[in-house]
C-alpha positions as CSV (number, residue, x, y, z in Angstrom):
1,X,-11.0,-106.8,-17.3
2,X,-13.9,-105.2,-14.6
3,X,-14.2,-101.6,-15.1
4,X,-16.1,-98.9,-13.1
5,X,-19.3,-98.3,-14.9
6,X,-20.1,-95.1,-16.2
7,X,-21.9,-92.8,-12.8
8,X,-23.7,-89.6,-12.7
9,X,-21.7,-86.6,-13.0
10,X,-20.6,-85.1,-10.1
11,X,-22.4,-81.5,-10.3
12,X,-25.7,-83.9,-10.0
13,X,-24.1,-85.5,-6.9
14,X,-22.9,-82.0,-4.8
15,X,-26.5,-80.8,-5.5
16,X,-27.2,-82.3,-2.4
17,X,-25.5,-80.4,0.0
18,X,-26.3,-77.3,-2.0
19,X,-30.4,-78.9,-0.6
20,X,-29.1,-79.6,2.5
21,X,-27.6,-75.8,3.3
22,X,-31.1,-74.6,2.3
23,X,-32.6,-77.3,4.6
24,X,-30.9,-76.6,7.4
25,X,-32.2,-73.1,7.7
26,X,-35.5,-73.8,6.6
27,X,-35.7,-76.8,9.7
28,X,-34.9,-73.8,12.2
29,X,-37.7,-71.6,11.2
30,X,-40.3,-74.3,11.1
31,X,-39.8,-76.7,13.3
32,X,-39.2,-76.5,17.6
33,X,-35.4,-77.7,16.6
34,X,-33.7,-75.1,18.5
35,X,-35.7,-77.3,21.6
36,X,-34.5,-80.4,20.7
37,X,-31.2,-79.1,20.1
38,X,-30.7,-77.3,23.4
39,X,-32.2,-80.6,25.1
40,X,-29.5,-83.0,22.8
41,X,-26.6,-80.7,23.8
42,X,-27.9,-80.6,27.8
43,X,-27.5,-84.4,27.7
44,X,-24.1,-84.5,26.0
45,X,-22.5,-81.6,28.5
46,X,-24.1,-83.8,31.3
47,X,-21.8,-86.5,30.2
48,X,-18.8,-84.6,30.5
49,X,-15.7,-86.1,28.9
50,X,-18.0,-88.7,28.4
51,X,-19.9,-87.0,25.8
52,X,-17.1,-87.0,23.2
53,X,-16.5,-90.9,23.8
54,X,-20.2,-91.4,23.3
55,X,-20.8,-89.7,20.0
56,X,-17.5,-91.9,18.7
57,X,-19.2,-95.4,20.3
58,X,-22.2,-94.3,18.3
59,X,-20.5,-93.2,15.2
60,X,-18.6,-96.6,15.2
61,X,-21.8,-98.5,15.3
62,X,-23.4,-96.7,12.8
63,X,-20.6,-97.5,10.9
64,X,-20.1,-101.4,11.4
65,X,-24.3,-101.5,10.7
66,X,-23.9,-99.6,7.1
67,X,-25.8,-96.5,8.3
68,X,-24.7,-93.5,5.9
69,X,-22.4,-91.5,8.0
70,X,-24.1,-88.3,5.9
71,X,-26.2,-88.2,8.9
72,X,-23.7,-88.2,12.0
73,X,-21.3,-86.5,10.5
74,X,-23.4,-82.9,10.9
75,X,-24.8,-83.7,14.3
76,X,-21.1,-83.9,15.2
77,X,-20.9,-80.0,13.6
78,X,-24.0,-78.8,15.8
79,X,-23.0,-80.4,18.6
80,X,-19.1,-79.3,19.2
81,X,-18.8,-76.8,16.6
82,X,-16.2,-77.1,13.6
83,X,-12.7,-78.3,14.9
84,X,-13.8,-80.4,17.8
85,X,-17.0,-81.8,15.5
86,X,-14.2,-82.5,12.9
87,X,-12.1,-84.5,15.1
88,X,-14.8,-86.7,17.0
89,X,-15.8,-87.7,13.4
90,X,-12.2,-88.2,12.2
91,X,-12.0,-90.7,15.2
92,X,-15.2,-92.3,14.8
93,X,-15.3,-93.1,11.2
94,X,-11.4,-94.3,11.0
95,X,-12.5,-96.7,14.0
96,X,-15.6,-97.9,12.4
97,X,-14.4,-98.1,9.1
98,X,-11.2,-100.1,10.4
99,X,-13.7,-102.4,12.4
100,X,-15.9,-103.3,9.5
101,X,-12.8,-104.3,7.5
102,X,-11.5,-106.6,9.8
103,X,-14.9,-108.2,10.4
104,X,-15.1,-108.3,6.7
105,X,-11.8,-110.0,6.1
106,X,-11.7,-112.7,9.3
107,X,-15.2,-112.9,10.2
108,X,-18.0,-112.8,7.5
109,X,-16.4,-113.1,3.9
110,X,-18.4,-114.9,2.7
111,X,-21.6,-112.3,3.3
112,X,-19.4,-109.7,2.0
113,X,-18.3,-111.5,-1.5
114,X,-22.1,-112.1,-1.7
115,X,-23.0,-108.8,-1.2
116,X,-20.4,-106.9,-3.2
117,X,-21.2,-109.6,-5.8
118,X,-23.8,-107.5,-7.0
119,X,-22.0,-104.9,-7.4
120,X,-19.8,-104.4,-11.3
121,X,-17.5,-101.9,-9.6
122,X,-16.3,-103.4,-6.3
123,X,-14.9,-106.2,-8.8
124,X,-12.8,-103.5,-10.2
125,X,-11.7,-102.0,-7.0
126,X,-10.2,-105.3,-6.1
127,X,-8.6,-105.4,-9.3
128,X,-6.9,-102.3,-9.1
129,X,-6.2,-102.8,-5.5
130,X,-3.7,-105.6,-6.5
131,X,-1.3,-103.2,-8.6
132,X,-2.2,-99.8,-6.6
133,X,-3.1,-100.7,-2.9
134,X,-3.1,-97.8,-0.8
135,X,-3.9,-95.1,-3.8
136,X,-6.6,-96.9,-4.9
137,X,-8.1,-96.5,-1.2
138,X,-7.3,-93.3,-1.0
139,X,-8.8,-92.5,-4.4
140,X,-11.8,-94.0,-3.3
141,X,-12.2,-92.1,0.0
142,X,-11.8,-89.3,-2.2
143,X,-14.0,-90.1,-5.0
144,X,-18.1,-90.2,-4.4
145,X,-18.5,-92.7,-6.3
146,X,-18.3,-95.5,-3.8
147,X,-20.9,-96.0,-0.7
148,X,-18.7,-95.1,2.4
149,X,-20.0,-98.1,4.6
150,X,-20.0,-101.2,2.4
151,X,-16.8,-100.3,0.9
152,X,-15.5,-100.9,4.3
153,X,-16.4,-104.8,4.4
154,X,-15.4,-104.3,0.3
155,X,-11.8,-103.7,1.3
156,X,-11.8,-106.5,3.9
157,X,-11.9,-109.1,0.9
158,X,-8.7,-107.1,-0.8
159,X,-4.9,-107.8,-0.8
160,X,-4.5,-104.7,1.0
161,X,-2.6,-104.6,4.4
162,X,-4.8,-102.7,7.4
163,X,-2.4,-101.0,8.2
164,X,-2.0,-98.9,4.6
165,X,-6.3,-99.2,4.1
166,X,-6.6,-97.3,7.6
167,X,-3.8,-93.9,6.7
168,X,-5.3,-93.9,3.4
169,X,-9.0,-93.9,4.4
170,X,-7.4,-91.6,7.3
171,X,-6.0,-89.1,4.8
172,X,-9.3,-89.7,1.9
173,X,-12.1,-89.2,3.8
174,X,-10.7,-85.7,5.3
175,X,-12.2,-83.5,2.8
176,X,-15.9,-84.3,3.1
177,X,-15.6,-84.8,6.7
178,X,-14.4,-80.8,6.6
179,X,-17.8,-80.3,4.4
180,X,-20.5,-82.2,6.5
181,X,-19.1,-80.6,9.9
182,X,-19.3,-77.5,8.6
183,X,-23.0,-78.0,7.5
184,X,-23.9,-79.1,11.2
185,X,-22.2,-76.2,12.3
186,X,-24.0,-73.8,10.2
187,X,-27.3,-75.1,12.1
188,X,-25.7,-73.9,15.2
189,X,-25.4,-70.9,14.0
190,X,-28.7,-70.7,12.6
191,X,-29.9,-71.4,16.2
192,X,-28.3,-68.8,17.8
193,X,-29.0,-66.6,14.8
194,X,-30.3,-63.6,17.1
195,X,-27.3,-63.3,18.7
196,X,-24.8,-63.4,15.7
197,X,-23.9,-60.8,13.7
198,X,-25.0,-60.4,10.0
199,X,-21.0,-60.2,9.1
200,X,-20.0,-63.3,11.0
201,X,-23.3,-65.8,9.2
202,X,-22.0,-64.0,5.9
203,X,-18.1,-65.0,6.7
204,X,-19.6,-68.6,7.4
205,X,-21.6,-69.1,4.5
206,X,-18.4,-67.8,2.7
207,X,-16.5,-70.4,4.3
208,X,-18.7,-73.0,3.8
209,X,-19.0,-72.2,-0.2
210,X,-15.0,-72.6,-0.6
211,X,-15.0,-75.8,1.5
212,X,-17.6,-76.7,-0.9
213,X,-15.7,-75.9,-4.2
214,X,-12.2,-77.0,-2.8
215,X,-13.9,-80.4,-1.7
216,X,-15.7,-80.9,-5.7
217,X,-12.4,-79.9,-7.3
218,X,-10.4,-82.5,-5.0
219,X,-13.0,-85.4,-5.8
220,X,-13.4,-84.5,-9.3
221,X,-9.2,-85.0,-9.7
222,X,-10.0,-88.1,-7.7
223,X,-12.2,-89.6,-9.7
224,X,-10.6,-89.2,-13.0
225,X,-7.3,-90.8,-11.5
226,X,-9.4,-93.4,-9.8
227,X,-11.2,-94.2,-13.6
228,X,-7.5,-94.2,-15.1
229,X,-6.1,-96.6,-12.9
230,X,-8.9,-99.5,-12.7
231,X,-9.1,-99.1,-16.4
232,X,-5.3,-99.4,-17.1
């Protein structure tokens, strides 16, 4: 029986966007971001409703062409702010991730199975996925252990119906959606930093550090009931 091989812990893995918090600040004091930003945020206004549409037709791309969504997701925060951000991103990455399956399942399986081949764990996955379906998607969306994108064209090769991999990707991929939004949106606040009260950045950063923690503990009980069902 395939089992998930052992992966670094997750404290190592959510130093990252501990780096990235620090990052974003340091980027606004050295660099002529606030330019670039202002320019970026002109062109999306300009587009009007259009502007929305065109992040998701970029975030969908992205997707389909295994480009980390680490890096849209934020832009989404910076660009529209926390809720709005949330929800473009919501959109984009259920469509993409819902397109990359079904090109995965009726259009290239056979560069899929070769390139999940190489992979110990995604032999597991469809293991478990023939006794669990939907909760072991879920689990996954949940769990960091996985790489967003190619688990996408991963599922395509699986047993599981489209319709229960797209409200459990849906419902898994919430949380750190939440967390990478928010980190876009703290550079927007870093931007307009002059203008912004000392109490509001604190209240953000605050709100950022329980996002943080509530999003570690959730993947953390996901991974350990993602390890105990591919290994039952």
């Amino acid at each position: 029986m395939n089992k998930l091989k052992d992966t670094p812990s997750l404290r190592k893995k959510w130093i990252i966007p501990l780096v990235l918090l620090i990052v974003v600040f340091a980027v606004f004091q050295f660099l002529p971001v606030v330019e670039w930003f202002d320019t970026l945020e002109a062109w999306i206004e300009s587009l009007g409703y259009w502007g929305p549409l065109a992040f998701i037709f970029i975030y969908v791309i992205a997707t389909v062409f295994l480009l980390p969504g680490s890096a849209m997701t934020p832009l989404a925060g910076l660009l529209f702010g926390l809720g709005w951000g949330t929800l473009w991103v919501v959109i984009g990455s259920n469509l993409g991730a819902s397109l990359a399956f079904l090109i995965g399942r009726y259009f290239a399986r056979d560069a899929v199975a070769k390139k999940t081949a190489r992979h110990e764990k995604f032999g597991a996955i469809d293991h478990a996925v023939g006794k669990d379906g939907w909760k072991i998607v879920a689990l996954t969306r949940l769990s960091p252990v996985f790489p967003f994108t190619l688990l996408n064209y991963a599922y395509g090769l699986t047993s599981v119906k489209w319709t229960h991999f797209a409200a459990a990707s849906l419902f898994g991929m919430f949380p750190g959606t939440v967390m990478y939004v928010y980190f876009g949106s703290l550079g927007k606040l870093a931007a307009d930093v002059d203008e912004t009260s000392r109490l509001k950045i604190a209240l953000t950063i605050l709100g950022l550090i329980a996002t943080v923690l509530v999003t570690l503990l959730i993947t953390r009980s996901a991974k350990r009931a993602l390890m105990y069902r591919v290994k039952s």
